[in-house]
N, C-alpha and C positions, 0 to 999 in steps of 0.2 A: 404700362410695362412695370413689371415688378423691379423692385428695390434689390440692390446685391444682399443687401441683407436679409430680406426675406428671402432672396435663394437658398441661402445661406442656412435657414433656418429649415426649407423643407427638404432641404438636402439631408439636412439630421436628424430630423424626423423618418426620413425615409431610410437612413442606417438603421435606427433603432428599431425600426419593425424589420426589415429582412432580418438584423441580429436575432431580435425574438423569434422567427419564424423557422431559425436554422437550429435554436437549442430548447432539446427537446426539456417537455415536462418535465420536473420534479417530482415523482411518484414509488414509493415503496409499495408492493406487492407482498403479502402476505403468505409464504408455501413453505412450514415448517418442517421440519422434519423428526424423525420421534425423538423423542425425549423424557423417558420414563421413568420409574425408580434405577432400573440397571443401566441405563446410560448417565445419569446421577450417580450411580454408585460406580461405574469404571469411569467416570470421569473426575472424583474426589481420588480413587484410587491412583489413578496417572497421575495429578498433582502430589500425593504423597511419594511416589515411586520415582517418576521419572525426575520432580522438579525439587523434591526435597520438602515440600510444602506441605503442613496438618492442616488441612482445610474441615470445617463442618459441610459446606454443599460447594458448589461446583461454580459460585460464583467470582467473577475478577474486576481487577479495579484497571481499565482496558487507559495504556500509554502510549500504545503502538498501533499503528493500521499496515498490517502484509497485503501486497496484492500477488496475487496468485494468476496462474492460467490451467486451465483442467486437462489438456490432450485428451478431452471428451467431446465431441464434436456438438453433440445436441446438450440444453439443459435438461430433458425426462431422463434421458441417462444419467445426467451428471448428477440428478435429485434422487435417482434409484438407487447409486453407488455409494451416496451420504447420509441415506435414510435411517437403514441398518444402524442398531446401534454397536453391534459387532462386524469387526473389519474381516471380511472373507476371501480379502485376493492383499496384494501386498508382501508377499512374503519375507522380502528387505524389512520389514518395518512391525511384524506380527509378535516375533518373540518379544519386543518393548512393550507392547500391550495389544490385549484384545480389541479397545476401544477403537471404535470406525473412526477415520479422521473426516474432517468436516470444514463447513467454513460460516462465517454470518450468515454472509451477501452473497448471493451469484448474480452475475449481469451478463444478458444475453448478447446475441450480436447486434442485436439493432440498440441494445441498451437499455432494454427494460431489467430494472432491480429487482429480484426478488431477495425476504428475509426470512434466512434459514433457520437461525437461532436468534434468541437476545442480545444486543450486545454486549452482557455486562455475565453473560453466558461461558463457561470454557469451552474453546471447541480445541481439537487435535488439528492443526495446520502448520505451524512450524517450529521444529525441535527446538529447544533450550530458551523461549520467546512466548509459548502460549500462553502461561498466565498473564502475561500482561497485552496480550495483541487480538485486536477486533482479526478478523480474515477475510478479506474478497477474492471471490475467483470470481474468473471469468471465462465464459465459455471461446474453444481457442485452444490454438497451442504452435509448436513451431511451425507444422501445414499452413494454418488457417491465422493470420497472425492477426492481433487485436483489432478491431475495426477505430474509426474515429467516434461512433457514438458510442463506443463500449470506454471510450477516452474522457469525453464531455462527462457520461453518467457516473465514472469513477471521481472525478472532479466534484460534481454534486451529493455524492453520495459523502467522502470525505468534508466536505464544507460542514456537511449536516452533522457528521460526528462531532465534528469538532467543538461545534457547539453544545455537544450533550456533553462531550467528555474532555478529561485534561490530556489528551492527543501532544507529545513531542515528537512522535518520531512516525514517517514514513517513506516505509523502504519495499523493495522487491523481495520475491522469495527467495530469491538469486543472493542478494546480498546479505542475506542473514548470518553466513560465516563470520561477517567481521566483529559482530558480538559474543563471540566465542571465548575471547580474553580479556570482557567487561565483566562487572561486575553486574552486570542487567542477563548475564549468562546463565539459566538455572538448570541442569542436564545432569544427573547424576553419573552417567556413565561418559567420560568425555570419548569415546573412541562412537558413541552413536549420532551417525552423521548418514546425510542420504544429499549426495550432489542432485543440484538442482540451476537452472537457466528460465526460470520462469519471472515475470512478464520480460525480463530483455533489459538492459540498458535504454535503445530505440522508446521504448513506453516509458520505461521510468523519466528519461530526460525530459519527455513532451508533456507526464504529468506532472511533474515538478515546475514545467515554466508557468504550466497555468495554478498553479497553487505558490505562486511565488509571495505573495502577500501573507500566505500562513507562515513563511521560512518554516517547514518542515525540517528536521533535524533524518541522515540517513545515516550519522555515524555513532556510536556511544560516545 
């Protein structure tokens, strides 16, 4: 008859493999989207314009991770509508610039990452905030609400930044208003604002507990 102790021990042995078996790989997928001299050139443009910023190319020194949600129900849609490097639908948001907006990361419903741009890349995601903010979306939207592996993979995906870059702050697209009277504020026009409810409170709270060891910073 075994020892309570070694119950004990295959008892936790057998946590740690169902744990491992429920969280999924760690894996980045590769599905760019174009990026050419004129998405290089409207995108030094928008940092000049919109952010107040003389930039030589279109690169950023990334502080912040936005999570986004697409109200795109599939990602070949959501990778068709960000490919473009000029934005063709939008009309709230067109006269500010031609530039398509875009994001890094997409993550599907089951949770697979794909990388849309680099991250040290500018992409157009959230006003007065993109030169300094990586961008995730996620496939979703108020219908279809974020799944739990699209939860898990944002978690991994943010760990991994973290370690490439000097990461203080992550917040929802939702909450990006309250830097508005920071000085991390950069929008030339302050009346250009587009309300937004994306990922929710409900996701931002459940990804903050599991990234509680990073103390993510969501306010300036």
């Amino acid at each position: 008859m075994r020892s309570f102790a070694e119950l004990l021990s295959c008892l936790f042995f057998l946590i740690i493999v169902l744990s491992s078996c429920n969280a999924p790989t760690f894996r980045i997928f590769e599905k760019p989207v174009i990026f050419d001299e004129e998405r290089e050139r409207l995108s030094v443009e928008y940092l000049q314009k919109r952010h107040g910023i003389e930039a030589e190319d279109s690169s950023i020194d990334p502080r912040m991770i936005v999570v986004h949600w697409t109200e795109i129900s599939t990602l070949e849609d959501t990778w068709d509508f960000f490919n473009s490097p000029y934005l063709d639908a939008r009309p709230d948001i067109l006269e500010a610039s031609a530039l398509n907006v875009s994001a890094h990361f997409l993550v599907d419903r089951d949770g697979t990452i794909f990388r849309l741009l680099p991250d040290t890349t500018f992409a157009r995601h959230t006003i007065g905030l993109n030169y300094m903010a990586i961008g995730i979306e996620n496939i979703g939207g108020s219908n279809a609400p974020l799944t739990r592996a699209q939860l898990m993979a944002n978690e991994q995906l943010i760990r991994y930044l973290y370690e490439r870059h000097s990461i203080e702050w992550v917040i929802g697209h939702h909450e990006y208003y309250a830097f508005r009277d920071s000085n991390l504020w950069m929008e030339t026009d302050p009346d250009y604002l587009t309300y937004k409810i994306d990922p929710g409170d409900r996701f931002m709270k459940r990804l903050r507990k599991r990234l509680a060891d990073l103390n993510p910073r969501y306010l300036p």
